[in-house]
N, C-alpha and C positions, 0 to 999 in steps of 0.2 A: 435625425428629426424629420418626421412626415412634415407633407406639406401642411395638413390641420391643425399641426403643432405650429408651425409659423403664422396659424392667418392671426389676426391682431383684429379683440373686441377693444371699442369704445363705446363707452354709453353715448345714446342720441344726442344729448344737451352738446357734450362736448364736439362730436361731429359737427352738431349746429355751428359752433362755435368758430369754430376750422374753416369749414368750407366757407361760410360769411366772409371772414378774412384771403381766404383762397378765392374766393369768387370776386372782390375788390380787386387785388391784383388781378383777373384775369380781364376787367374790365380797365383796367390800366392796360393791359397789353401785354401785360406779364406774366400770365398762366405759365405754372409750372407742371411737373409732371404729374404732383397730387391732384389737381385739379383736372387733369384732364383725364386722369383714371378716374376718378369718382363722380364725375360730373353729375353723369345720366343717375346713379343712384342718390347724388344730391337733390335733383332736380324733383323726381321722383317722390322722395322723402318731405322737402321744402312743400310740395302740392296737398302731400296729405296730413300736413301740420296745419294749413293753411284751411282745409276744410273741416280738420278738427276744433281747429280754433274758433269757427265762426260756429256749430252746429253743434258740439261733446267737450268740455272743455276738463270732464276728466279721464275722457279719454285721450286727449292735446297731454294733461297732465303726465298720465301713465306713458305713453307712448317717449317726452321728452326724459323724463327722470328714470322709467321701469326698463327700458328696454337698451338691445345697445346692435349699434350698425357693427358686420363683422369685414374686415378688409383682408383679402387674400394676400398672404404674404408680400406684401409692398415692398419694391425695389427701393437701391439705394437713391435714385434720385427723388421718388416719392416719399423717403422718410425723411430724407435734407429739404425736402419744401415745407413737409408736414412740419417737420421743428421748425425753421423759419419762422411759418404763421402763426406757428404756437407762441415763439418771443413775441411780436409785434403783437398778438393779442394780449398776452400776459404785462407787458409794456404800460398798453394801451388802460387793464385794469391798475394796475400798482399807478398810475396815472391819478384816475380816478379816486383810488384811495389816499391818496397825498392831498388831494385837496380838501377831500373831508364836507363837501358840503351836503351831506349826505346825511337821510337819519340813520340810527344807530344799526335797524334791522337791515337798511339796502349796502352799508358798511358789511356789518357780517357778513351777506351775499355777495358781494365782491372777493372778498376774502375767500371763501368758501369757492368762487369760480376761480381765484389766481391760484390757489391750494392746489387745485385738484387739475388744473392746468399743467401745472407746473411737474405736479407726477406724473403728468401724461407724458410729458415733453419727456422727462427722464427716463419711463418706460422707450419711450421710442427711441433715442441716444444709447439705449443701453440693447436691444434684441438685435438680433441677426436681421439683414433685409436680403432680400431673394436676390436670385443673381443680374447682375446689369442688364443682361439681354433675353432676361423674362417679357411676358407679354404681360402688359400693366395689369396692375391688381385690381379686383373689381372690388366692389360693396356691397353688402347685402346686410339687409334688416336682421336681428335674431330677437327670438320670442325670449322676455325677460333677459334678466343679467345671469351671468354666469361667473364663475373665478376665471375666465379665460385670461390670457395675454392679447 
């Protein structure tokens, strides 16, 4: 398997999603390895959500839902942090949905985020991670979704 075959797409929303909870701990002091490979292209990404947000907001749209950040075959310690945050996020919504105070359509979007979380988390417990004494994986944007891994 080439290493293109290893790098691993997420769509943006879930990245979002990730690094938020990766960036919490990192400001606890607990930065793991995911986080500190992806930082710079968090950082990056998080800036220009932020000025889509205020100025194109379907572009903010497309950009969170249409597109998806690609990570280079991510070592084993970055796919053990990535899952990590993936539970404490996942947690964190099934949380949420237990309380129920919620109306019926931000219920379904919760839902819809722990769903689709939760496959993610399984994709990444499930593929191969590059080898331990790799140089950390980067991240980079990709135009639209693709079928990738």
């Amino acid at each position: 398997m080439s290493r293109v075959d290893q790098d691993l797409a997420i769509d943006v929303w879930q990245f979002v999603r990730l690094m938020v909870e990766l960036e919490a701990r990192a400001r606890a002091r607990r930065a793991g390895a995911a986080y500190r490979a992806w930082r710079e292209a968090w950082q990056e990404l998080d800036r220009r959500l932020a000025e889509l947000g205020t100025s194109d907001p379907a572009a903010y749209a497309e950009l969170m839902m249409g597109q998806q950040v690609m990570l280079e075959t991510p070592s084993p310690a970055e796919l053990a942090d990535a899952i990590s945050a993936l539970d404490a996020v996942i947690a964190q919504l099934a949380e949420s949905i237990a309380r129920g105070k919620v109306g019926a359509r931000r219920l379904a979007d919760l839902r819809f985020e722990r769903d689709e979380l939760a496959a993610l988390k399984t994709r990444l417990a499930r593929r191969p991670a590059g080898k331990a004494g790799q140089r950390p994986s980067r991240a980079r944007r990709s135009a639209g979704r693709g079928g990738g891994e």
